[in-house]
BADORO-509716 format. One record per residue (C-alpha): x, y, z; residue number from 1; residue in three letters; chain. Coordinates in nm, 4 decimals, decimal comma. Layout:
N
node px X; py Y; pz Z; seq NUM; type ALA; mol A
...
This chain:
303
node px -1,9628; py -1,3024; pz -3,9201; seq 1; type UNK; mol A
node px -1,8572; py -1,5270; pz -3,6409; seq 2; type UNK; mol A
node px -2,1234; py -1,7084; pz -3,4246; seq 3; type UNK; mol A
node px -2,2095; py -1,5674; pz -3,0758; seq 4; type UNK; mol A
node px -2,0039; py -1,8218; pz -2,8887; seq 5; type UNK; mol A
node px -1,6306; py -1,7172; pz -3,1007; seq 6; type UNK; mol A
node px -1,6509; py -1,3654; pz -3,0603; seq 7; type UNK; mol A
node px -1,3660; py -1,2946; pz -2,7956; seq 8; type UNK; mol A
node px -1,4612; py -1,1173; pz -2,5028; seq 9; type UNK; mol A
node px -1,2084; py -0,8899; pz -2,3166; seq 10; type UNK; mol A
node px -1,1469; py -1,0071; pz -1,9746; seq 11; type UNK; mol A
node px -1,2530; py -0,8710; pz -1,6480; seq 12; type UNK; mol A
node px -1,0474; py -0,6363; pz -1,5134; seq 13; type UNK; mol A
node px -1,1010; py -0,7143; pz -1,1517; seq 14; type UNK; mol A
node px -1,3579; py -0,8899; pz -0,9196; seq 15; type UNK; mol A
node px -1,4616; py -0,6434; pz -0,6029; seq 16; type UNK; mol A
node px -1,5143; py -0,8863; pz -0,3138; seq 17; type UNK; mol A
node px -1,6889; py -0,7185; pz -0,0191; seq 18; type UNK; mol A
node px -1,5994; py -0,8934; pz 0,3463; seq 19; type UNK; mol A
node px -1,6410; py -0,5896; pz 0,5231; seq 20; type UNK; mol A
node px -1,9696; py -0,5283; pz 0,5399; seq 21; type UNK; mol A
node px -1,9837; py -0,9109; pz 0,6900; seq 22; type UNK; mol A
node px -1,7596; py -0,7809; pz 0,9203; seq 23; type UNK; mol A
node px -1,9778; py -0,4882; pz 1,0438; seq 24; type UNK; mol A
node px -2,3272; py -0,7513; pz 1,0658; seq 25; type UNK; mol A
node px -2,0950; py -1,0133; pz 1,2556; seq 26; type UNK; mol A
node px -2,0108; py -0,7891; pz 1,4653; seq 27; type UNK; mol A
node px -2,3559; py -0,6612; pz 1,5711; seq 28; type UNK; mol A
node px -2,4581; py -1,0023; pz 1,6033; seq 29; type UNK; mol A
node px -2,2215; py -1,1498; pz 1,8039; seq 30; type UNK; mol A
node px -2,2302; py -0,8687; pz 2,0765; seq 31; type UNK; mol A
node px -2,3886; py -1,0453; pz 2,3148; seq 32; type UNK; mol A
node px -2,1047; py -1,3095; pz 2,3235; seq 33; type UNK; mol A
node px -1,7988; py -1,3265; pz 2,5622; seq 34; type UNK; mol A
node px -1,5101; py -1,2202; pz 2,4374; seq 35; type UNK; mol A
node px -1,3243; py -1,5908; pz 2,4151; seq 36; type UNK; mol A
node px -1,5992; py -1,7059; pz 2,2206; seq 37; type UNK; mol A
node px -1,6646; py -1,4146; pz 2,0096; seq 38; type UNK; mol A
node px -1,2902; py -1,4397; pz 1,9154; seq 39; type UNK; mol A
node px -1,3890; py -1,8056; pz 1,7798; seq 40; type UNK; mol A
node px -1,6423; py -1,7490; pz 1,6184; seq 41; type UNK; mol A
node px -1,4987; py -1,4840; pz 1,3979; seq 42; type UNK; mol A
node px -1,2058; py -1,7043; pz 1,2993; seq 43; type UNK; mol A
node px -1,4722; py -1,9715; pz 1,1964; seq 44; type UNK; mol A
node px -1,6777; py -1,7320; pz 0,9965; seq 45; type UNK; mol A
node px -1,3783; py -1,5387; pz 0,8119; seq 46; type UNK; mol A
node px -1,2026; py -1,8462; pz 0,7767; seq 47; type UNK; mol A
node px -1,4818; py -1,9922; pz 0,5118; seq 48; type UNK; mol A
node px -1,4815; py -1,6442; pz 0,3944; seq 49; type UNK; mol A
node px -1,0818; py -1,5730; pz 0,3195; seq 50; type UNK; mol A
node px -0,8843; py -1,9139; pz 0,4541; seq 51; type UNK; mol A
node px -0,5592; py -1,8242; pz 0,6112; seq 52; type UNK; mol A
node px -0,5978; py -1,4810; pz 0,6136; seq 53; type UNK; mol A
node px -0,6979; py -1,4187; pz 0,9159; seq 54; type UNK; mol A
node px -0,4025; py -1,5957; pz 1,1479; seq 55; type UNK; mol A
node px -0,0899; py -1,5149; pz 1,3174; seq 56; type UNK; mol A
node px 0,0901; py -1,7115; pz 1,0274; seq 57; type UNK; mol A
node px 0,0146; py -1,5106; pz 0,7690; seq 58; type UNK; mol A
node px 0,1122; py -1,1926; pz 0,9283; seq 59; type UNK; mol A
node px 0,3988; py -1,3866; pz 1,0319; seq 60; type UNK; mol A
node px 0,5902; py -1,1627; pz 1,3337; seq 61; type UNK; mol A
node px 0,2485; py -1,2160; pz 1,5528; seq 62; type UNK; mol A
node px 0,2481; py -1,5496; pz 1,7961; seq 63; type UNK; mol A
node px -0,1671; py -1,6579; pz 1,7803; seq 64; type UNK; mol A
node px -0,2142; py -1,5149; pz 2,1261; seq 65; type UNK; mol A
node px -0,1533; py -1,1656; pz 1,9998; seq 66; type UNK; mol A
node px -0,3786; py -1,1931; pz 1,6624; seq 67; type UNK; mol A
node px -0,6831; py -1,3199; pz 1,9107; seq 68; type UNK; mol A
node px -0,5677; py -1,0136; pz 2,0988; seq 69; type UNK; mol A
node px -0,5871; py -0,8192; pz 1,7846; seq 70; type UNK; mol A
node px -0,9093; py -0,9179; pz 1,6671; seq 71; type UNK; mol A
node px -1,0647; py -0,8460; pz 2,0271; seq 72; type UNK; mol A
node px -0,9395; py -0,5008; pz 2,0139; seq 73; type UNK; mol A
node px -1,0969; py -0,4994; pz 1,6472; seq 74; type UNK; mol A
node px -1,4285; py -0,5649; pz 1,7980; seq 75; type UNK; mol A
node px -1,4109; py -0,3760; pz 2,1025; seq 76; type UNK; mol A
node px -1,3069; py -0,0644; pz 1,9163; seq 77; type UNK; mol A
node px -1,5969; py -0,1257; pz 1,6095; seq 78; type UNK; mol A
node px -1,8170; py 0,1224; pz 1,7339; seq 79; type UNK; mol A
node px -1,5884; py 0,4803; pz 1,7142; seq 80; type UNK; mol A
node px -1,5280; py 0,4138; pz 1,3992; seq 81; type UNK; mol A
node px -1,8563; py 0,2078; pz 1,2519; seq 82; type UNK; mol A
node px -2,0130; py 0,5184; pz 1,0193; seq 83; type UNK; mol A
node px -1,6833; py 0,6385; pz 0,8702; seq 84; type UNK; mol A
node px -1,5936; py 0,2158; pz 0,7768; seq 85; type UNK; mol A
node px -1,9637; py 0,1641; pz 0,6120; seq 86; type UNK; mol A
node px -1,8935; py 0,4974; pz 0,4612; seq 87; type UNK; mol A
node px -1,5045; py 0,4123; pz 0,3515; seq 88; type UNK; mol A
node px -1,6755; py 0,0651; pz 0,2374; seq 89; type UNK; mol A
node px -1,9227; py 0,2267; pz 0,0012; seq 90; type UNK; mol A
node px -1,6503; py 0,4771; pz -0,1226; seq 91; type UNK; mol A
node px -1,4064; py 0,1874; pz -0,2181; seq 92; type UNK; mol A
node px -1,6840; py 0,0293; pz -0,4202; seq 93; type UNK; mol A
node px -1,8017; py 0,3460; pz -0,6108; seq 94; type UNK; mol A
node px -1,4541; py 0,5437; pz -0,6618; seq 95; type UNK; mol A
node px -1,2693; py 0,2344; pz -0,7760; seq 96; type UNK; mol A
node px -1,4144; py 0,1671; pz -1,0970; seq 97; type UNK; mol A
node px -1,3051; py 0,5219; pz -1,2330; seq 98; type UNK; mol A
node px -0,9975; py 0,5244; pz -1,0767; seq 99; type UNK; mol A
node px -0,9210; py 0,2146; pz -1,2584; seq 100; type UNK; mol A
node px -1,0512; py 0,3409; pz -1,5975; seq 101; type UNK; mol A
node px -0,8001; py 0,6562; pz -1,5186; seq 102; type UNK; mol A
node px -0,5450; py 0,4483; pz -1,4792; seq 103; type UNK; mol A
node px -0,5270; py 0,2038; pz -1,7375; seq 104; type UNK; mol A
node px -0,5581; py 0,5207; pz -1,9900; seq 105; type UNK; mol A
node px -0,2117; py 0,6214; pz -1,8995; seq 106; type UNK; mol A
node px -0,0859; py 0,2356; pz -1,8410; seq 107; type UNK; mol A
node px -0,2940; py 0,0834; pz -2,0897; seq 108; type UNK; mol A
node px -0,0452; py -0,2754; pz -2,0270; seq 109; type UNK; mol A
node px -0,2188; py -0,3304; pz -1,6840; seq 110; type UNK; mol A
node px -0,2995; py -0,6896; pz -1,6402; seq 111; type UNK; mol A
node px -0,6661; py -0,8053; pz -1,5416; seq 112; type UNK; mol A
node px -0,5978; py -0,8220; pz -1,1484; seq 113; type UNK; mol A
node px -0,8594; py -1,0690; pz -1,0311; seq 114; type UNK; mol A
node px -1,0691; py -1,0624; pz -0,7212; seq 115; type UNK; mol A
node px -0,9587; py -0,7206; pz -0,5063; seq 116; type UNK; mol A
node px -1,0832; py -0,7683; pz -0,1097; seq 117; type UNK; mol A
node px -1,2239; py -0,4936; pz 0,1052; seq 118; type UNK; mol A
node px -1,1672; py -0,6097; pz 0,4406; seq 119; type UNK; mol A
node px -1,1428; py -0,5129; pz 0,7661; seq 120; type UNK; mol A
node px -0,7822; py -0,5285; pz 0,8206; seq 121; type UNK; mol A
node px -0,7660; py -0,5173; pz 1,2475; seq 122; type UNK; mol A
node px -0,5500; py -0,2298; pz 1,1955; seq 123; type UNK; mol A
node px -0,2869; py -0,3949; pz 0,9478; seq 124; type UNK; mol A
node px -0,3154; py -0,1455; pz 0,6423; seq 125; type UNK; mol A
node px -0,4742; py 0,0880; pz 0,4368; seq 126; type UNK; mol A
node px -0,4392; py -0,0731; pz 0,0856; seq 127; type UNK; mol A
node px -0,1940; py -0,3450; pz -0,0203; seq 128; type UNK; mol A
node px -0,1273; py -0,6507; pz -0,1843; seq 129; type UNK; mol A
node px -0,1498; py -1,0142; pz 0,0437; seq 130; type UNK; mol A
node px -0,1183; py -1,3039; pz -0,0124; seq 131; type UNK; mol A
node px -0,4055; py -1,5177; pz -0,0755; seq 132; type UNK; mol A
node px -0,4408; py -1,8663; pz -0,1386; seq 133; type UNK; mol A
node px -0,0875; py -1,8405; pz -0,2281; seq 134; type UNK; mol A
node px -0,1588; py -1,5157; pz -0,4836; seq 135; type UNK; mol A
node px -0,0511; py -1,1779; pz -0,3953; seq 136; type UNK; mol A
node px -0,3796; py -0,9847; pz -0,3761; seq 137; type UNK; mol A
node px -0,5362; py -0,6422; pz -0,3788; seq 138; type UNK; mol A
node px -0,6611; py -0,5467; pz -0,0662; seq 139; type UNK; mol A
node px -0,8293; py -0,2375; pz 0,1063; seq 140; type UNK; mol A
node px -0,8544; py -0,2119; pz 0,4386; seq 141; type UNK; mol A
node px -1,2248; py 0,0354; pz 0,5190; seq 142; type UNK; mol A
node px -1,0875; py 0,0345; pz 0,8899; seq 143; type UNK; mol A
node px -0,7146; py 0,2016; pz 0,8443; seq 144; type UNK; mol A
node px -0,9186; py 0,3531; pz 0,5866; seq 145; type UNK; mol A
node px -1,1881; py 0,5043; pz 0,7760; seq 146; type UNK; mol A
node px -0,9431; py 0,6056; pz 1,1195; seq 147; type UNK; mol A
node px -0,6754; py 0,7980; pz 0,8688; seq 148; type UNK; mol A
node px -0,7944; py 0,9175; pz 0,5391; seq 149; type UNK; mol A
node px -0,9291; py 1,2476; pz 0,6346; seq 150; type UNK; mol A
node px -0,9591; py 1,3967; pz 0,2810; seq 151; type UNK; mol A
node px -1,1839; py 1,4196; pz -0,0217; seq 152; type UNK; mol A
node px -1,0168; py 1,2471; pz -0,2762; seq 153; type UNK; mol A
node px -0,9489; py 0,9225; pz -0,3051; seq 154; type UNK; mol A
node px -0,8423; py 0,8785; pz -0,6389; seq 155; type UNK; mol A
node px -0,4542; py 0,9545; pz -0,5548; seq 156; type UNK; mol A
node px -0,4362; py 0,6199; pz -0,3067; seq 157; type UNK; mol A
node px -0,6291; py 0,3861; pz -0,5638; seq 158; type UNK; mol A
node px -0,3794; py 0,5045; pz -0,7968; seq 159; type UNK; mol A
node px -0,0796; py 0,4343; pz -0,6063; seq 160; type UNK; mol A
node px -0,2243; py 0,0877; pz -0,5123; seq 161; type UNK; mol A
node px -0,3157; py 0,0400; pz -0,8749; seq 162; type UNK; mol A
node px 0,0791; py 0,1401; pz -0,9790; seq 163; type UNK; mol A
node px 0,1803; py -0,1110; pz -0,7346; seq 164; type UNK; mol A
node px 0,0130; py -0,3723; pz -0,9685; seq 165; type UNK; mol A
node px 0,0771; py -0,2771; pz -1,2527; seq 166; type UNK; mol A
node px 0,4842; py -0,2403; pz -1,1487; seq 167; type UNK; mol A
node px 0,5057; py -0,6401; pz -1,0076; seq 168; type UNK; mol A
node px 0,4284; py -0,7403; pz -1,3777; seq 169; type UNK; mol A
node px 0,7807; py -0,6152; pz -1,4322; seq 170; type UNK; mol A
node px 0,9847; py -0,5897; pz -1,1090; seq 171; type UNK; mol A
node px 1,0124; py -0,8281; pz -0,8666; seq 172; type UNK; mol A
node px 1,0367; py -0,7326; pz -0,4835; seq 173; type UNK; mol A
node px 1,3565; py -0,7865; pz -0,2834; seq 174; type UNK; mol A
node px 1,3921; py -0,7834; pz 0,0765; seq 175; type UNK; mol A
node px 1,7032; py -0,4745; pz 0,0112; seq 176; type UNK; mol A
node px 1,5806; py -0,1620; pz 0,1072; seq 177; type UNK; mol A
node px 1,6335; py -0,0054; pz -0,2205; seq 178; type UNK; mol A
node px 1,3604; py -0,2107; pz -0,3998; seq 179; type UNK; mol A
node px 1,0735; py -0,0928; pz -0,1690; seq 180; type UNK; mol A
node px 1,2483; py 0,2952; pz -0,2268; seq 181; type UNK; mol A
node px 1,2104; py 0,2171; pz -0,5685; seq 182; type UNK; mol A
node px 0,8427; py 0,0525; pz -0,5564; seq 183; type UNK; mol A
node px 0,7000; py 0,3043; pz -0,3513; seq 184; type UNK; mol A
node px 0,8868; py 0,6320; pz -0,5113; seq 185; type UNK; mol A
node px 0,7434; py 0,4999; pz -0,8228; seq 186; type UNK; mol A
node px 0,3994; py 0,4721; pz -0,7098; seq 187; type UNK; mol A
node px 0,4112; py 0,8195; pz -0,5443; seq 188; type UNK; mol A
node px 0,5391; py 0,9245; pz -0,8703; seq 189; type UNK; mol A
node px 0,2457; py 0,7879; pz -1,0374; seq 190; type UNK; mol A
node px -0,0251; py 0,9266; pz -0,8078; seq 191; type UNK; mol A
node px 0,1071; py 1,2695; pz -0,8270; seq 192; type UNK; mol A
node px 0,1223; py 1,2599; pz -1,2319; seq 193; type UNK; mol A
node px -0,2487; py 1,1039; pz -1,2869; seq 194; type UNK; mol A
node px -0,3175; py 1,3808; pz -1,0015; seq 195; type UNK; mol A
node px -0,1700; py 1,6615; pz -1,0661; seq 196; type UNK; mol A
node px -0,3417; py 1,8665; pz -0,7760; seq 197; type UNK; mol A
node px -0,2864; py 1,5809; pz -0,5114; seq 198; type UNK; mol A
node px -0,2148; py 1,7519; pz -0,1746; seq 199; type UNK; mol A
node px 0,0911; py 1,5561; pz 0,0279; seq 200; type UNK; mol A
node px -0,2366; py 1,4387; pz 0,2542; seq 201; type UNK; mol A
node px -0,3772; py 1,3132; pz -0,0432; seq 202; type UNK; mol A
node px -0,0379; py 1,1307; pz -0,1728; seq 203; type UNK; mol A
node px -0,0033; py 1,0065; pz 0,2411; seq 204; type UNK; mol A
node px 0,2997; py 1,1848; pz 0,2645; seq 205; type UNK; mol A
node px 0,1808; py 1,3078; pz 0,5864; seq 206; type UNK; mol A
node px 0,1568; py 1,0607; pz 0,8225; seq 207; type UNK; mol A
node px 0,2120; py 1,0361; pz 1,1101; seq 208; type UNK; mol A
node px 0,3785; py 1,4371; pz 1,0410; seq 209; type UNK; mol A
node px 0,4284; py 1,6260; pz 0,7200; seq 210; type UNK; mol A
node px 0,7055; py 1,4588; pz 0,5722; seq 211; type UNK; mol A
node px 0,8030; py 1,7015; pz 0,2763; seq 212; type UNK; mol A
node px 0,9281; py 2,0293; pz 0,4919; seq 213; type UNK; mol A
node px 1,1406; py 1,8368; pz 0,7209; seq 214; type UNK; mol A
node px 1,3632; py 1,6129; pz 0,4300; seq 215; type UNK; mol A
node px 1,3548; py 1,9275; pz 0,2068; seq 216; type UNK; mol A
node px 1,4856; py 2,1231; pz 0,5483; seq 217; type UNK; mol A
node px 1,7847; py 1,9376; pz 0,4627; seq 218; type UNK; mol A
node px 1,7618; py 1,7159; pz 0,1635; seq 219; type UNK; mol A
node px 2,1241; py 1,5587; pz 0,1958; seq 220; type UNK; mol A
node px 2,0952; py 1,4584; pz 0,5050; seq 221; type UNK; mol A
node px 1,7538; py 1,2711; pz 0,4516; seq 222; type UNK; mol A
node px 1,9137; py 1,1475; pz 0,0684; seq 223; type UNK; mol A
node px 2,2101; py 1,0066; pz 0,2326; seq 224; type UNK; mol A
node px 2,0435; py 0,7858; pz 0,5306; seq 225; type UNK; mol A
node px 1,8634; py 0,6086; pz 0,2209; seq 226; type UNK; mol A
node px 2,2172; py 0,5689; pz 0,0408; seq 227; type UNK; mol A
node px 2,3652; py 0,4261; pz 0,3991; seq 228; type UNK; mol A
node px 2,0853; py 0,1593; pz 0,3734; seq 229; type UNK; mol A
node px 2,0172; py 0,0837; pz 0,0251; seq 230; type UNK; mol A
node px 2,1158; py -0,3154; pz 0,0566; seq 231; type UNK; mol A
node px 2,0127; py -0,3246; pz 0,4374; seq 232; type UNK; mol A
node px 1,7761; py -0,6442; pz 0,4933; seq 233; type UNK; mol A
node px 1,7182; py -0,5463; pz 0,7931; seq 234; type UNK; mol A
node px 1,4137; py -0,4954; pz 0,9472; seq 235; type UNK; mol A
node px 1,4901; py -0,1696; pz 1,1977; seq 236; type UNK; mol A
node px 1,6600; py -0,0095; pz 0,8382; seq 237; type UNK; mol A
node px 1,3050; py -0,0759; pz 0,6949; seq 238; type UNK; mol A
node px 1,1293; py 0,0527; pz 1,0037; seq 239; type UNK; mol A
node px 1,3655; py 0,3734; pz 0,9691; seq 240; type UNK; mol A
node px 1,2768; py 0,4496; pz 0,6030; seq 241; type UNK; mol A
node px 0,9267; py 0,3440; pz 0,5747; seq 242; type UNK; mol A
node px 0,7444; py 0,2892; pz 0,9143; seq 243; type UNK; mol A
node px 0,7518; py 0,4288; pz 1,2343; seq 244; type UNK; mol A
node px 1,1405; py 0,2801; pz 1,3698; seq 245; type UNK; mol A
node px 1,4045; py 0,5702; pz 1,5019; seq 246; type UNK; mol A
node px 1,5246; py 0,8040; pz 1,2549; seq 247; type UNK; mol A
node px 1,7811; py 1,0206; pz 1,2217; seq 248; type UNK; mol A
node px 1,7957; py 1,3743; pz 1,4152; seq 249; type UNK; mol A
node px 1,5727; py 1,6565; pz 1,2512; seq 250; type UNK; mol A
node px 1,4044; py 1,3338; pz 0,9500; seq 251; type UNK; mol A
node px 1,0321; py 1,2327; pz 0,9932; seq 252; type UNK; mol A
node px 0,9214; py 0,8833; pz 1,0156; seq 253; type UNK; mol A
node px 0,8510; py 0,6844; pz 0,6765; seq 254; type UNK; mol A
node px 1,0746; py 0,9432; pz 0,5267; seq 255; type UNK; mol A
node px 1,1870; py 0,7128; pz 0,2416; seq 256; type UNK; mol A
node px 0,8738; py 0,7529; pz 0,1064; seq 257; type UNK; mol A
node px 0,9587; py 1,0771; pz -0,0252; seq 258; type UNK; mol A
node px 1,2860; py 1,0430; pz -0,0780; seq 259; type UNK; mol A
node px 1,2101; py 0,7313; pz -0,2832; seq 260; type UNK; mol A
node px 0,9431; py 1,0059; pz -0,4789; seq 261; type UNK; mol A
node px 1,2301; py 1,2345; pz -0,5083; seq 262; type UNK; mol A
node px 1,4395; py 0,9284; pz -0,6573; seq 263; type UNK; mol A
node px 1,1368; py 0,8362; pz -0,9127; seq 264; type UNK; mol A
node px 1,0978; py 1,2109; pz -0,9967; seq 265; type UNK; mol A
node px 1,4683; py 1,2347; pz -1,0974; seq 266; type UNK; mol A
node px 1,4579; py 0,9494; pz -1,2780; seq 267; type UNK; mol A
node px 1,1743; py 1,0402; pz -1,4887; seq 268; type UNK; mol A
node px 1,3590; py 1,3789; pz -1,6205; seq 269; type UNK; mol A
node px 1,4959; py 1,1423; pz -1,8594; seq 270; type UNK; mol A
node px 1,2871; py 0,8675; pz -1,8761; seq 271; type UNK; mol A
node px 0,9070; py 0,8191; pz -1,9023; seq 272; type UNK; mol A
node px 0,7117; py 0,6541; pz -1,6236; seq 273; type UNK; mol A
node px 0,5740; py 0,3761; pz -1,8247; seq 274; type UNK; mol A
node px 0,9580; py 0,2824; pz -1,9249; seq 275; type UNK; mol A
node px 1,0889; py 0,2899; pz -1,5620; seq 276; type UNK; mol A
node px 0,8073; py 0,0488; pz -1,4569; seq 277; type UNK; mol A
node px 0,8952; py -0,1424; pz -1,7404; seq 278; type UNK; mol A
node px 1,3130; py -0,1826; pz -1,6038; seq 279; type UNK; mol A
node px 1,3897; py -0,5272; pz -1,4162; seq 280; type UNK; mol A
node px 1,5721; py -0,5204; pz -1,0701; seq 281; type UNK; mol A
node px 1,9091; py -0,5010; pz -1,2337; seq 282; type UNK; mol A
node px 1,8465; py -0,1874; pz -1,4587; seq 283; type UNK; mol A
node px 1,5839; py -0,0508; pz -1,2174; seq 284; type UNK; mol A
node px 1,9206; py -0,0245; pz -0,9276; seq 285; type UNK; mol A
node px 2,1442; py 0,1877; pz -1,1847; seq 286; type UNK; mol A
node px 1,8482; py 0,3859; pz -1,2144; seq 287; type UNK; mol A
node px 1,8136; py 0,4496; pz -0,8354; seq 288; type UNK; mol A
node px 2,1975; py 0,4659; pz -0,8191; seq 289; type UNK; mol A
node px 2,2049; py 0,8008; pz -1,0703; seq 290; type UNK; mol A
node px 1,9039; py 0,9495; pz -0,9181; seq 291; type UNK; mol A
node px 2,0280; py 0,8976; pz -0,5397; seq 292; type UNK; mol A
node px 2,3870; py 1,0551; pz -0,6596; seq 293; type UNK; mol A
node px 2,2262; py 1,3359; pz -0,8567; seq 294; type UNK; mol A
node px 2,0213; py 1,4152; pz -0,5403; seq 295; type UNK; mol A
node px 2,2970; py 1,4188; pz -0,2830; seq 296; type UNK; mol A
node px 2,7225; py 1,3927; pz -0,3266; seq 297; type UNK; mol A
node px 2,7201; py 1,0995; pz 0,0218; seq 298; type UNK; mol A
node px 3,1094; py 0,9972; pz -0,0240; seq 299; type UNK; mol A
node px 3,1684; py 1,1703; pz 0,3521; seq 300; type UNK; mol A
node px 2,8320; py 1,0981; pz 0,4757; seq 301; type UNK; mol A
node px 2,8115; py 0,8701; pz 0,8108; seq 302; type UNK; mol A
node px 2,4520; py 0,7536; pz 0,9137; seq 303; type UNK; mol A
């Protein structure tokens, strides 16, 4: 029998790091202070607490002037939503954990993933990976968190965040629009099959209107932007597939995120989810290729 100090021990799967409930008691500390200086004195705080997260630099498309903006508004507008972000804090801390155990049943290959942050994101996201110290990280954000998730089960979001992980072992992130409609389809993908009875709410395929009814209203149409824009780098194609830039007539916003699901879903009729998270960049863009032609015939399509 080996002494105490040789028997491996499996690794730790993940870290939680808590720096929004510091958030919520600096803020009801500081409330007395002018804005200027209460604007300061967060940056000093969070700055020990996360360096370089919090600035203009990170974000990157934000001059300093509009991040101390940013964080004012963050402050100002604390109170509306101060129950449901204690509330989405507590709930990121006690859901996780089984979420994760979930997940790594059906991707058993996940990595350990390190510390994962719950922060108070001043609006930036709901869950995501940033960089840190120079490391892509897992972070929540209890504020998006608490102002959009209005339903019961979490388990579908930590499960797309989780997929997200687990894919960047294999797949590395382009700036081309198809890799994020591959990323994202994926993870969709993922959420839905750990999840069976996921609502589109549930899989945020909702926001900021149902997004299902109108592409499936008329599927080519929606199939074939995507195809216009696969090896677009540019940002306003981006904004138009994923975020809230101008779409085409009749298509929601963030509309590739379904048609990236409906890319993933093709893809696995022939192929199983773990070996499509498995394919590098080059087999990963025949894959998306096949799907997007199965989906939609595009030859006398114009955007």
């Amino acid at each position: 029998m080996l002494p105490a100090a040789a028997i491996a021990t499996p690794p730790q799967q993940y870290v939680l790091v808590d720096l929004a409930t510091p958030y919520a008691t600096f803020w009801a500390e500081t409330r007395g202070l002018a804005t200027p200086e209460r604007v300061a004195a967060f940056k000093s705080r969070f700055n020990v607490l996360l360096p370089g997260f919090f600035t203009a630099q990170r974000v990157g498309w934000m001059s300093d002037a509009e991040y101390d903006a940013a964080i004012a508004r963050s402050l100002e507008n604390f109170p509306a939503i101060r129950e449901k972000f204690a509330a989405a804090t507590s709930a990121i801390a006690k859901l996780l954990a089984p979420a994760h155990e979930s997940f790594t049943k059906s991707f058993p290959d996940l990595r350990p993933i390190g510390p994962i942050y719950i922060v108070h994101s001043l609006g930036e996201f709901d869950g995501g990976t940033r960089p840190v110290s120079g490391v892509n990280r897992v972070m929540f954000g209890a504020d998006v968190i608490a102002r959009l998730h209005d339903f019961p089960d979490e388990r579908p979001f930590f499960h797309h965040e989780l997929f997200h992980v687990y894919h960047a072992q294999f797949f590395e992130e382009c700036e081309q629009a198809w890799c994020p409609l591959w990323m994202e389809g994926l993870a969709v993908l993922a959420a839905k099959r750990l999840n069976p009875a996921a609502t589109d709410v549930e899989l945020l395929l909702s926001s900021p209107r149902p997004i299902r009814p109108d592409v499936d209203r008329d599927r080519k149409q929606a199939v074939c932007a995507v195809s216009a824009r696969l090896d677009s780098t540019a940002p306003a194609d981006y904004a138009t597939l994923f975020s809230n830039g101008q779409v085409p007539a009749e298509l929601p916003p963030r509309f590739g995120y379904y048609v990236g699901y409906l890319v993933a879903n093709e893809a696995a009729k022939k192929q199983s989810l773990i070996h499509l998270a498995h394919l590098d960049n080059a087999a990963a863009r025949g894959v998306v290729n096949a799907a997007l032609d199965r989906l939609a015939s595009c030859n006398s399509f114009s955007p």
